[in-house]
C-alpha positions as CSV (number, residue, x, y, z in Angstrom):
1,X,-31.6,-26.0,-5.8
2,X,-33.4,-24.2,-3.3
3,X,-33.6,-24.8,0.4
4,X,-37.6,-24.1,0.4
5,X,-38.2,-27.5,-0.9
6,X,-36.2,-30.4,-2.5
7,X,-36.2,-31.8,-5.8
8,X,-39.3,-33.5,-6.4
9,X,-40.6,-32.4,-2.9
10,X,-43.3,-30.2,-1.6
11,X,-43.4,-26.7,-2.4
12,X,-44.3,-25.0,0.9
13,X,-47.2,-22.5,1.1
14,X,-46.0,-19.4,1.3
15,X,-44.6,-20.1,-2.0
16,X,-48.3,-21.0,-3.3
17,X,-51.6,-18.4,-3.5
18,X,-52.9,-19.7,-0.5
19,X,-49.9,-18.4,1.6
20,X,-47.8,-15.3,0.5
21,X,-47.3,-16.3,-3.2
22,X,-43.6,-15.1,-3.2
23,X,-40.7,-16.5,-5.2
24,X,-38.7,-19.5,-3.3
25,X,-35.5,-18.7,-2.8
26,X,-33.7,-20.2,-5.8
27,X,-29.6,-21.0,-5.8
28,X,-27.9,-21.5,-8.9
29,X,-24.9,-23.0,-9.1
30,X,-21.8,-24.9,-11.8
31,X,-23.1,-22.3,-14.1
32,X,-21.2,-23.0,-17.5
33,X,-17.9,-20.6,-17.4
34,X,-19.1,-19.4,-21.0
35,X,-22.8,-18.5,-20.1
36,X,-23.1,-14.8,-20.1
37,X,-26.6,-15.3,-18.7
38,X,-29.6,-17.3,-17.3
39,X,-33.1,-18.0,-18.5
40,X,-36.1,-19.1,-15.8
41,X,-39.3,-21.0,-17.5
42,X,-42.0,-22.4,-14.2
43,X,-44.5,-24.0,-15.6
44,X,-47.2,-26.7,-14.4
45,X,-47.5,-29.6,-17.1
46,X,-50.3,-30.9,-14.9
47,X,-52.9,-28.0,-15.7
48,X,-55.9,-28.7,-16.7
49,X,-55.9,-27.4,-20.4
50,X,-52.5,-26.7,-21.4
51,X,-49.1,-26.2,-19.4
52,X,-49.6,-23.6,-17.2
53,X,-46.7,-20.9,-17.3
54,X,-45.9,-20.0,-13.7
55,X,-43.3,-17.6,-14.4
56,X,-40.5,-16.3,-17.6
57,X,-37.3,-14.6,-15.9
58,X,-34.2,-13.8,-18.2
59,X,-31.0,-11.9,-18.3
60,X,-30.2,-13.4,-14.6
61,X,-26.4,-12.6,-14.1
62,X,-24.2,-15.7,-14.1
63,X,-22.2,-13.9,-11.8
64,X,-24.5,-13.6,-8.7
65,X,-27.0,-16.5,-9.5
66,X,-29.3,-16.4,-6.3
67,X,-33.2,-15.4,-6.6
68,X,-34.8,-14.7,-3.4
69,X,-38.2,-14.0,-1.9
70,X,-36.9,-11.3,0.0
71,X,-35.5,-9.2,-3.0
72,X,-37.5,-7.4,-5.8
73,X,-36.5,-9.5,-9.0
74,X,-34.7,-6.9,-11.0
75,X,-34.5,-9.0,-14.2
76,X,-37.1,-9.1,-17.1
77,X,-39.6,-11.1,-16.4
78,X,-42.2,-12.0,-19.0
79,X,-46.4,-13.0,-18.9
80,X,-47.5,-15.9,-17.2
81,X,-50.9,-18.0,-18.1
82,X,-52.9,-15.5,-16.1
83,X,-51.4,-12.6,-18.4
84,X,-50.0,-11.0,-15.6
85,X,-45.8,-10.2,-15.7
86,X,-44.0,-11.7,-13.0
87,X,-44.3,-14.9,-10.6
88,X,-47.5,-16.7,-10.2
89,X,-47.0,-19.6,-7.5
90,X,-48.8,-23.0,-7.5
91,X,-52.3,-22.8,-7.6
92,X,-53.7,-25.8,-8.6
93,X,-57.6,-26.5,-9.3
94,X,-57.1,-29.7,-7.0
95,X,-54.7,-32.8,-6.6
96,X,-51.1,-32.5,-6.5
97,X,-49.5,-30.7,-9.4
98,X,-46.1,-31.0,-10.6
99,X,-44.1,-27.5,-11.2
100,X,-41.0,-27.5,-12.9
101,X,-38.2,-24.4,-12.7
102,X,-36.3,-25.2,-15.7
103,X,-33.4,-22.8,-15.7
104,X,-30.9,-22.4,-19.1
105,X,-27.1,-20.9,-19.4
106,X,-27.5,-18.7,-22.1
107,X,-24.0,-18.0,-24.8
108,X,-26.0,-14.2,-25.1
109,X,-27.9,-11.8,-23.2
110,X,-31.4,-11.9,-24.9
111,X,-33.0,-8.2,-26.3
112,X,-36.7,-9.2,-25.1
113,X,-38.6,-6.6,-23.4
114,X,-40.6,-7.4,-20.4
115,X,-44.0,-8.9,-20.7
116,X,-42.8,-10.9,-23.2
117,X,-44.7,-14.7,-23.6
118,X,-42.9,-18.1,-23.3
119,X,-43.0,-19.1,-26.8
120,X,-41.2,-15.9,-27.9
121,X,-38.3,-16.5,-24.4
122,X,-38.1,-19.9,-26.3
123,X,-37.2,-18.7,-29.6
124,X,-35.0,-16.2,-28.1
125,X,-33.0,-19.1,-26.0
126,X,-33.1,-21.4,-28.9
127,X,-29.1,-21.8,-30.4
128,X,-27.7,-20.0,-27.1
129,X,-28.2,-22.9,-24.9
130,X,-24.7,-24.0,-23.4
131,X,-26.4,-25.6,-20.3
132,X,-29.4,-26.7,-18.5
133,X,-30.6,-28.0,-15.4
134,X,-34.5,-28.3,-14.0
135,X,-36.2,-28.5,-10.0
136,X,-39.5,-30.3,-9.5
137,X,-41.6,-29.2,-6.8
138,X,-45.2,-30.6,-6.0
139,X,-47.9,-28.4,-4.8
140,X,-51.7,-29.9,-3.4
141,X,-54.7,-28.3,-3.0
């Protein structure tokens, strides 16, 4: 959850480019007692083209599961669509676009090195899932 926006509500703008693009404040919780971590996929399914891959965060401690806007992520993060490493927020062409934050409780900690793309996070997570859970903001432009 994350007290920026509720599921399926509006993502607020200084979560977006046209405010301060910086990560919502994200709080995890019922993480499965046998996850030994946490993988992050945000992605747009509404994009033009393809999905649009927001942001790839892994290796997030089940321990202290909180993300927050005002803290430097210090977990590998991977490339988004606009092959840049890190969080990209909603920016859509125009309309309302749907942006997912689909987190997974990992069995492992994953050996990817940062920058790494979502297909290869995906093959990484796949077999370690032991939980999962998604948030759905909207974003309009």
């Amino acid at each position: 959850m994350s007290p920026a926006f509720e599921h399926g509500g509006t993502i607020p703008r200084d979560y977006s480019c046209d405010g301060g693009n910086t990560v919502p404040v994200l709080k995890i919780s019922d993480v499965p007692k046998n996850a030994k971590s946490l993988a992050l996929i945000m992605e747009d399914p509404d994009a033009p083209i393809r999905t649009f891959v927001h942001w790839l965060v892994w290796n997030i401690s089940p321990l202290n599961p909180t993300l927050s806007r005002k803290e430097v992520i210090m977990y590998p993060q991977g490339k988004n669509s606009a092959e840049k490493t890190g969080y990209l927020g909603p920016c859509p062409p125009h309309g309302t676009h749907r942006y997912f934050f689909k987190l997974y409780a990992l069995d492992t900690t994953l050996t990817l090195q940062p920058g790494a793309r979502k297909h290869h996070l995906e093959q990484a997570i796949s077999g370690h899932v032991v939980g999962e859970t998604e948030l759905m903001g909207t974003y309009t432009r």
